[in-house]
N, C-alpha and C positions, 0 to 999 in steps of 0.2 A: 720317306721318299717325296722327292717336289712332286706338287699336287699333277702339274701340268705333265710330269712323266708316267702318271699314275693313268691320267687321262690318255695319253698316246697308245700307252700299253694296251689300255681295255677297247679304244676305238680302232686297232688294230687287230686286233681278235677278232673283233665283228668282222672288219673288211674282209680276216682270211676265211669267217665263214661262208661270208654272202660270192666272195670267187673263188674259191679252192674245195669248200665243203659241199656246200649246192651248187656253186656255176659248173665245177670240175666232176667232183666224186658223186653226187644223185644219183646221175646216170647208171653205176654201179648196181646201183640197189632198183629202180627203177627196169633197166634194162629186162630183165627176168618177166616182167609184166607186159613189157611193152613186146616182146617178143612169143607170149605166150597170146597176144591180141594179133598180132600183124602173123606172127609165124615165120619172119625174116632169120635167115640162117646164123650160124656163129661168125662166117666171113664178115657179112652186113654188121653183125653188129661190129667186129674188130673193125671195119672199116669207117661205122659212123665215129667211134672214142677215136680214130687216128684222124680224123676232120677236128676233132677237138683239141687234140695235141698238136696239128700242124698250125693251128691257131695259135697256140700256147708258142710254140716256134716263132713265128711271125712275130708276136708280142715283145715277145721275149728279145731279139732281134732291135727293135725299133726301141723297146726300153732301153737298151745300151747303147742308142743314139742321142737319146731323147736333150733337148737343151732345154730345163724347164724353169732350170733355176730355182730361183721363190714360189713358184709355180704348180709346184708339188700337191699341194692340198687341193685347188680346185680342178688338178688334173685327176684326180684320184676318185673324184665326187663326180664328175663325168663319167668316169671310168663303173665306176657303182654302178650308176642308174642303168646305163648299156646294158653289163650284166645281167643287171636283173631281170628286163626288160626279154635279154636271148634267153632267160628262163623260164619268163612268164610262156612265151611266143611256143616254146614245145607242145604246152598243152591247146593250142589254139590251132593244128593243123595236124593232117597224118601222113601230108605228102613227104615220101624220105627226101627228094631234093631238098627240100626246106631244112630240114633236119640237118642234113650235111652243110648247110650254111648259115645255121643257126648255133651250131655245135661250134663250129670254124670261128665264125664271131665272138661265142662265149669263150672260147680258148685263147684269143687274143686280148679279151680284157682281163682274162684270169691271169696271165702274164704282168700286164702292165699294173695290174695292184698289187701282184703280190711285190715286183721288186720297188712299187714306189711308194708302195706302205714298208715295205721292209727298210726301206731306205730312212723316211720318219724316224719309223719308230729306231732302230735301232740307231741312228745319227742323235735321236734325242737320248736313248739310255748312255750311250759313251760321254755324252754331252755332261751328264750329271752322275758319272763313274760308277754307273751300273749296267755297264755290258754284257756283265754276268746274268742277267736277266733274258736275255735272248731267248733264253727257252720258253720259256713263259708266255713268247710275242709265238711262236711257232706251233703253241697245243694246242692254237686255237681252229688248227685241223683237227686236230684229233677228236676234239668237243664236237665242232660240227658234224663232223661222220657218225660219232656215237648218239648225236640229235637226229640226224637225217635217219640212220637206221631205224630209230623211233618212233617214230612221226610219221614213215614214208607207208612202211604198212597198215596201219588205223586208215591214214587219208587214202592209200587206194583201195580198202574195203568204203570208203564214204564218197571218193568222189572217181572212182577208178582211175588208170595212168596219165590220162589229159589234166583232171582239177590236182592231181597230184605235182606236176609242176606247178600249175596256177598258185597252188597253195603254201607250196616254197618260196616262189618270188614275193608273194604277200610277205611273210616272215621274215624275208631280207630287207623288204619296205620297211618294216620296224624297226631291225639292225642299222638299218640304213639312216634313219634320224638320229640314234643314238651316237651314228658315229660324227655327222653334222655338227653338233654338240662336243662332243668330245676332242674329234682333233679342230683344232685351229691354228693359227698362223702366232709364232710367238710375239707373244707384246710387251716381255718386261726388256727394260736395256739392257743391253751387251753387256757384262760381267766376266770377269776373270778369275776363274777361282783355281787355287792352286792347291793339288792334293800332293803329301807328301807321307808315303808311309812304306812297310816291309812287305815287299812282298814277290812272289816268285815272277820272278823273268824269265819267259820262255821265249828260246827266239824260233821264229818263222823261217820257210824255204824262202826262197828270192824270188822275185819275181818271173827271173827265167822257169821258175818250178813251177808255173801256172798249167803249163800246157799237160802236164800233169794229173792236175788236178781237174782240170775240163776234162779230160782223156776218160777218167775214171767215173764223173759223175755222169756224162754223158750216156758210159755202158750203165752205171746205176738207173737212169732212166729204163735206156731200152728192156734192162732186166726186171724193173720193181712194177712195171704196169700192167706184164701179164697179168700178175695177182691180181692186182691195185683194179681190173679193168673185170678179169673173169671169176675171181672165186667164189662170190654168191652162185653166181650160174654154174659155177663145180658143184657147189655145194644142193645144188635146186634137181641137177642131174641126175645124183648121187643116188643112187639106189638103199645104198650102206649106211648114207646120213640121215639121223631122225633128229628132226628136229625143224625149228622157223630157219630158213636160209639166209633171212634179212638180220638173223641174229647174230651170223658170222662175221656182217661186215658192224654191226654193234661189238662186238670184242674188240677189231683192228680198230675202231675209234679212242674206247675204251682203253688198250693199252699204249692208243699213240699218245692221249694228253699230259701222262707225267715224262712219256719219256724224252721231249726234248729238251726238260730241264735237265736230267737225269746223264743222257750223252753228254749235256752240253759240261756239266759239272767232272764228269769221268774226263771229257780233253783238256780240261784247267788243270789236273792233275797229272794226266800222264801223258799228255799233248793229243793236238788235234788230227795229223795223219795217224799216229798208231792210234786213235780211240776210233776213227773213221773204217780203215782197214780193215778192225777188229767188227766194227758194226756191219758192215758189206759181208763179211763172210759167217756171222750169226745172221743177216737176215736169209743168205744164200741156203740154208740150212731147211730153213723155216720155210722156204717157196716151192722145195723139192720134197718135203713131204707128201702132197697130195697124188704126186706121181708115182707113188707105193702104193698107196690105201686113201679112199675117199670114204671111211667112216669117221664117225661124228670128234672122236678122240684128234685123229692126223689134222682132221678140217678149222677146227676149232685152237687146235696148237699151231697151226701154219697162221689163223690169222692172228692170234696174239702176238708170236714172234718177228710176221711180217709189220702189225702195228706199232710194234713196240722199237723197231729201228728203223720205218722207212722215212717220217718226218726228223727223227734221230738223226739221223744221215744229212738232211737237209740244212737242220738246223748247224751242225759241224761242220759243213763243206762251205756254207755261204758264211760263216763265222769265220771260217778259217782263211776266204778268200778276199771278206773286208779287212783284217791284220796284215796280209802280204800288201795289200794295194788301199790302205782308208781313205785316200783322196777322191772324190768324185763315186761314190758307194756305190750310188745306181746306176753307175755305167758297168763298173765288172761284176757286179752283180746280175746284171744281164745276160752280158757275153755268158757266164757260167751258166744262167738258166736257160741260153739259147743252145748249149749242147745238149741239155738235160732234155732239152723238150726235143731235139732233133733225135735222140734215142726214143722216150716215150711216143711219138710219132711213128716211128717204123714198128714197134713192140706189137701192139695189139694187132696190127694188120696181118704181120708174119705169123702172129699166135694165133690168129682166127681160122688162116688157112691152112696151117699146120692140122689144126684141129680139126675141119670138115674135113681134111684131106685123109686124117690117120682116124679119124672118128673118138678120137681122144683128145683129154688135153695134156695129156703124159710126155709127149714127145717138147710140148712148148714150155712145159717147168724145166724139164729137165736142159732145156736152151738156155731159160733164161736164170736158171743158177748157175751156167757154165759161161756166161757172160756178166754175171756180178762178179764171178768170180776173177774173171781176167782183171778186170776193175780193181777190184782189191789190190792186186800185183801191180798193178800201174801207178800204186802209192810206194811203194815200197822203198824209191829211191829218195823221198822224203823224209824218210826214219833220222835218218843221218843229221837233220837241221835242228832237230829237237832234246837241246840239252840245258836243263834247269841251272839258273843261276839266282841266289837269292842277295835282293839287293834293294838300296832306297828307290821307290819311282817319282819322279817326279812330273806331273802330267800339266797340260795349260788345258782347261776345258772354258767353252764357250756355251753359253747359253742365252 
């Protein structure tokens, strides 16, 4: 593999840990703590994580405007430091307003790196006809979560829930050089290399089939963040669960980092709506367990299951949605994360007050399987576009 693809790749992974792993998901594991010190109800908390997703909205929104052109990298490296910075700022204050515009801010850079790193890197893997590598750029949530899970309980026994942000933004300050280094701006000439071999032809919905696909990943949002948002704190509840509750969301890491290579490899074979549909109603599965039984077996298999398809999902849906449209990447790559986020925005709010209101979070699982679920369905009319043909490719790639 060219050296410099090698380099996108890894300085990619960073950036999704430093916005998606600790700008975004911390919080997760963190929240438990932070509520165990302030005593702020489950509403509050659904309410701060939907200040973080209405950010991730807004970002998200503006990344599919964005005209940055060549621009890309030193937008990206702003976009970092911000980050890091709305992470460090958590542990420096206890006022909740702050909080709710500290979360807002972090959700709007979380946005604008993930599609304009996603954009990089993956403009650079097509570039040099390994797009199949896609999953690879996308574990690097899964790692992050599996690290923050880690990490987040040692440092709040050492520095309790304030040095424990402080000491995640540190950590992204290191990721943060590495990625400096790593991605750069291309500097070899323009080349044309022409790949010529067998292999299978899948064709894509049409473009009109987008609205589709926004339709469905959108309810995937509002569905996958109850989890994504509460299940430590099911698990912290739980009477029935024995065990560290920081270790649950250590599993959902743990089985997110092979599986978007894993999905991603399942849609080259048997296309990307039916691998999609297929994955929305196994993860739908896996979120509605803890709504039977909150012991250690249900808790523990919800979050493998939920880990092991929710970045899965992402990585297919935004794969599938640069094939329908490859021109100009980070712009419908946007539009499609500005539904996602417009779901995960209303998610947590609705599941919070569901939950003080029913004194459960049973009623809000069992929502938000019955809204992946519609989602699933809303792929359905896509099946139809997906029929193999094998044959010479002949591609023009630029690098």
């Amino acid at each position: 593999m060219h050296k410099q693809t090698v380099q996108y790749l890894v300085g990619g992974i960073f950036a999704l840990v430093i916005a998606m792993s600790i700008g975004r998901f911390s919080y997760t594991v963190i929240l438990p703590y932070m509520q165990d010190t302030f005593g702020f109800s489950h509403a509050t908390a659904g309410f701060l994580a939907t200040s973080n997703y209405l950010g991730y909205l807004v970002g998200a929104l503006v990344a599919g405007r964005l005209q940055i052109g060549g621009k890309r990298i030193p937008f990206l490296q702003i976009a970092l430091v911000t980050s890091i910075l709305t992470t460090a700022m958590m542990g420096f204050t206890d006022a909740i307003i702050a909080w709710y515009i500290l979360r807002f801010m972090s959700g709007i850079m979380s946005a604008l790196i993930f599609v304009v790193a996603a954009s990089l890197v993956l403009d650079q893997l097509a570039g040099n006809g390994k797009a199949h590598l896609s999953g690879l750029f996308y574990s690097g949530v899964g790692t992050g979560i599996a690290l923050s899970s880690i990490i987040v309980s040692p440092m709040h026994a050492m520095f309790d829930w304030d040095g424990t942000w402080i000491a995640l933004a540190l950590f992204s300050v290191i990721l943060f050089i590495f990625i400096v280094f790593l991605i750069k701006p291309v500097t070899q000439q323009h080349t044309q290399q022409k790949l010529s071999q067998k292999v299978a032809m899948r064709k894509f919905p049409p473009m009109t089939w987008m609205k589709w696909l926004i339709l469905a990943y959108s309810l995937e949002g509002l569905g996958y963040i109850v989890t994504g948002t509460f299940i430590v704190s099911i698990a912290k509840e739980s009477t029935s669960f024995h065990g560290d509750s920081t270790f649950v969301w250590f599993v959902v890491g743990i089985a997110a980092i092979p599986s978007c290579i894993v999905w991603s490899k399942l849609a080259q074979r048997y296309g990307y709506v039916r691998t999609l549909l297929i994955s929305m109603l196994i993860q739908g599965l896996g979120i509605v367990l803890p709504a039977f039984a909150t012991n250690t077996l249900t808790l523990y298999t919800s979050a493998f299951i939920f880990g092991a398809t929710f970045m899965g999902i992402t990585t297919v849906a935004t794969t599938l949605a640069r094939q329908i449209l490859p021109v100009n990447s980070h712009k419908i790559l946007g539009y499609l994360t500005a539904g996602y986020a417009l779901g995960q925005m209303l998610g947590p709010s609705l599941a919070g007050a569901l939950a003080n209101f029913t004194n459960s979070y049973q009623y809000a699982l069992f929502g938000a399987t019955a809204v992946i679920a519609v989602g699933a369905l809303c792929l359905i009319s896509g099946l139809k576009y997906e029929k193999v043909k094998v044959g010479k490719l002949n591609t023009i790639s630029e690098r």
